[in-house]
C-alpha positions as a printed Julia matrix, in Angstrom:
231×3 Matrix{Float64}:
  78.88  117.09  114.9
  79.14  115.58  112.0
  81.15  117.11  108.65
  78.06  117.45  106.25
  76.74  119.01  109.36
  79.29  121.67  110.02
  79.27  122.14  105.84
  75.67  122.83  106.18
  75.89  125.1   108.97
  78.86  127.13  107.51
  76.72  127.56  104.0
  79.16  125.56  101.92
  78.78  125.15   98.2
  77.79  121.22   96.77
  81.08  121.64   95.32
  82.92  122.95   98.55
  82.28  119.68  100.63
  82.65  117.58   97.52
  86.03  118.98   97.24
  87.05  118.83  100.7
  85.43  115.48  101.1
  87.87  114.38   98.19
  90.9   116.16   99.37
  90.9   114.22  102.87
  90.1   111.17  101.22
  93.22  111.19   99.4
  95.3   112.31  102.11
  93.56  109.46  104.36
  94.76  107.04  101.59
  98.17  108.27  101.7
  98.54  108.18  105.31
  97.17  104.7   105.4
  99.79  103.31  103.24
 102.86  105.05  104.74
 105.3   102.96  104.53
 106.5   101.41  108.14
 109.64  100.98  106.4
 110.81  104.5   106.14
 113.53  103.78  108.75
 113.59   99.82  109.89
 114.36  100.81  112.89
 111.58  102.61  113.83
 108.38  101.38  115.33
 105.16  103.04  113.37
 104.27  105.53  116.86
 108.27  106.66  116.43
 107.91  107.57  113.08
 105.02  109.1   113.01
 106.47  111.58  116.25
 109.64  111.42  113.83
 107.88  112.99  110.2
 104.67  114.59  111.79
 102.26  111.6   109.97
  99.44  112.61  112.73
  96.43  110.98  110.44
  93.98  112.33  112.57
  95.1   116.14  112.01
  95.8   115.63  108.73
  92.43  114.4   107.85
  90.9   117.34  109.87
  92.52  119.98  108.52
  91.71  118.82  104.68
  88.17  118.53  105.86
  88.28  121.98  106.63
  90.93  123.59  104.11
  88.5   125.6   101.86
  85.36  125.94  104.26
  85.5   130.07  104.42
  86.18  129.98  100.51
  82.19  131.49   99.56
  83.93  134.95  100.33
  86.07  134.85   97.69
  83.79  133.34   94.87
  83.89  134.5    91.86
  80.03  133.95   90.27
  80.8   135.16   86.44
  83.88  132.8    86.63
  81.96  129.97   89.13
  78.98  129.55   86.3
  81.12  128.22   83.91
  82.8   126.06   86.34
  80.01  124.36   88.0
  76.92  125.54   86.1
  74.59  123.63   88.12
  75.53  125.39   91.08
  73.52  128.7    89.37
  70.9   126.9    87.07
  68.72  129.44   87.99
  68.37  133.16   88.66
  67.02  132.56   92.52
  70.21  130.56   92.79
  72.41  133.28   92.03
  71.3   136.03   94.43
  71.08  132.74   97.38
  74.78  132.26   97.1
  75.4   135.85   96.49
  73.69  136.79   99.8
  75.82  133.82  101.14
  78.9   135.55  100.21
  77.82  139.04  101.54
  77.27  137.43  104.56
  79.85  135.45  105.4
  81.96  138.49  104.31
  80.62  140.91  106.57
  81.17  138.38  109.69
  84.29  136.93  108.63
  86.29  139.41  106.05
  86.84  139.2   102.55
  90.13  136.44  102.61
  89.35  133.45  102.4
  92.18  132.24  104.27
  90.88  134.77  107.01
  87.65  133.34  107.09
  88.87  129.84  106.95
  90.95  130.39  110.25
  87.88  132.33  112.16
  85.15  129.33  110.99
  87.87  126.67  112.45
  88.4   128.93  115.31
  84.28  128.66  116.78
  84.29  124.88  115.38
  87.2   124.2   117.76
  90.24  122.72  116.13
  93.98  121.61  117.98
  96.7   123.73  117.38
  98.34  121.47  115.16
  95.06  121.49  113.11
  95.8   125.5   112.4
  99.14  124.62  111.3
  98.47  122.29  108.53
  95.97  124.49  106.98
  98.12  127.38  106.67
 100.36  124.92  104.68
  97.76  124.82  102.04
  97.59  127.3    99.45
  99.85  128.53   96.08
 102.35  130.66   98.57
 103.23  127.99  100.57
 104.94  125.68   98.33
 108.46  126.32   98.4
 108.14  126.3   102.25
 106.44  122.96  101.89
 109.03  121.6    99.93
 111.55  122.36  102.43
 109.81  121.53  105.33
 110.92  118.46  107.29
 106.98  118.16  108.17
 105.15  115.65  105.9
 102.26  116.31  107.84
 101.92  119.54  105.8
 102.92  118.01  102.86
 100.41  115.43  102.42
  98.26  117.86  103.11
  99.15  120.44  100.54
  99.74  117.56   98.03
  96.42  116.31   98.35
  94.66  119.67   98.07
  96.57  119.42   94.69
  95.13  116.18   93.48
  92.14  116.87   93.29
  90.46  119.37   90.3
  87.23  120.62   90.5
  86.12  117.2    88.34
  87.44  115.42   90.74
  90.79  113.5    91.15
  93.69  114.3    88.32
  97.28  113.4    88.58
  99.53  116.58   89.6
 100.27  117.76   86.2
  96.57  117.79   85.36
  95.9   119.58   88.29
  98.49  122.47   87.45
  97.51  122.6    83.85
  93.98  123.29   85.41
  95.35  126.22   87.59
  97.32  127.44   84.75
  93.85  128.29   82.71
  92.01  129.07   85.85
  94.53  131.69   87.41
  95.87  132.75   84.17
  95.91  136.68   85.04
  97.24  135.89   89.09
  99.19  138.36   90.25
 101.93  136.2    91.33
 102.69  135.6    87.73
 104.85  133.26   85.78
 107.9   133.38   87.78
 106.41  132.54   90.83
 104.14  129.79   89.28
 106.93  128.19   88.08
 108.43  127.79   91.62
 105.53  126.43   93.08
 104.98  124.18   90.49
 108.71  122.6    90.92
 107.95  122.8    94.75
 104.73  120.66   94.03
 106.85  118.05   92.07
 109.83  117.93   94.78
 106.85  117.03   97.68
 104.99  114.51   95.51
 108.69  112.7    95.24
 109.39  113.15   98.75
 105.97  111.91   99.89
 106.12  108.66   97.74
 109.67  107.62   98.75
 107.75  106.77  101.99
 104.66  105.46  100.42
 103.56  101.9    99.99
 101.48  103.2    96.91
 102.67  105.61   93.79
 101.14  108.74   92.19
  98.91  106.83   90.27
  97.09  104.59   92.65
  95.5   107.79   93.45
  92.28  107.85   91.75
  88.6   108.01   91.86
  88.01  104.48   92.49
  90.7   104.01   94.8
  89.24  107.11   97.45
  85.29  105.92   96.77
  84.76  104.15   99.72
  86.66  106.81  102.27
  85.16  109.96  100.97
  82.0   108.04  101.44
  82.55  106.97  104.89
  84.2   110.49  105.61
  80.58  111.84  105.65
  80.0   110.61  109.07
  83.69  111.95  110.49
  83.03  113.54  113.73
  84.47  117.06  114.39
């Protein structure tokens, strides 16, 4: 089945697969231009078994990251985030209804819901793993993780705002207006934050690219093409 297919069965927003579709694209790009150089002595199959670059996983799980989010949406806060997604009043109680019913089958956290919607799609184990790396609590753990696989995967979840693409900074100067009243509070915002900064340094001390060749443009062509990625 094709992604847009599973996104349509599973009720995802416009938004949702946009997102998603843009997440993997970026980790796809970063994956694509690991460096083979990371240790001259290895050959690219040894290093990948070596720092846990399985591209195929990686792309997977970002594909799938956010696709039990509905049951956590927040519709007074949603409208002014993507207004188009309730124009109008029918739209509303469609997405509303949605949410009821994806909470009722699959509980009201989103991570929850997540795991139980890649559970019937059928997933490898490894494909569990790397989604549980992405989210605000796991960024200290990503940081000192000797797995890149999870964080490329948590990095690339926070490239991308709900515009699209943004450098890091952008994207936690979003979260820091979004989440404002979190419960985790300053303290623990500030960790993940310097967490987030420690993995985008470790990531691109094995990349062929930098931070900033990460852009709109640059992920066009592979969030296009990801539209057709089998699951």
């Amino acid at each position: 089945m094709k992604i847009t297919e599973v996104y349509q069965k599973y009720k995802n927003t416009p938004q949702m697969m946009e997102h998603q579709l843009t997440v993997a694209a970026v980790a796809g790009l970063v994956c694509d231009n690991w460096e083979r150089g990371m240790t001259r002595n290895l050959t690219r199959n040894d290093a990948e078994a070596k720092f846990g670059i399985d591209r195929e996983n990686i792309v997977v799980a970002c594909l799938l990251h956010d696709i039990g989010n509905i049951v956590k949406f927040n519709f007074d806060r949603t409208k002014d985030i993507f207004p188009e997604l309730l124009a109008k009043p029918e739209d509303r109680e469609y997405w509303e209804n949605v949410k009821k019913e994806f909470t009722e089958k699959y509980g009201k956290s989103s991570h929850e819901a997540t795991v139980k919607i890649i559970k019937e799609i059928g997933v490898s184990d490894r494909v569990f793993e790397l989604v549980d790396s992405v989210g605000f609590n796991q960024g200290v753990n990503n940081a000192w993780t000797g797995d890149f696989g999870k964080k490329i995967c948590a990095y690339s979840d926070m490239r991308v705002k709900p515009s699209g693409v943004s450098s890091l900074e952008e994207r936690m100067a979003d979260l820091r207006v979004r989440y404002h009243n979190h419960p985790e509070g300053e303290t623990d915002r500030d960790k993940f934050e310097q967490a987030l900064r420690k993995i985008e340094q470790q990531i691109f001390e094995h990349c062929s690219i930098k931070p900033e060749d990460i852009t709109e443009q640059a992920i066009k062509d592979r969030k296009e093409a990801l539209k057709n990625f089998e699951i």
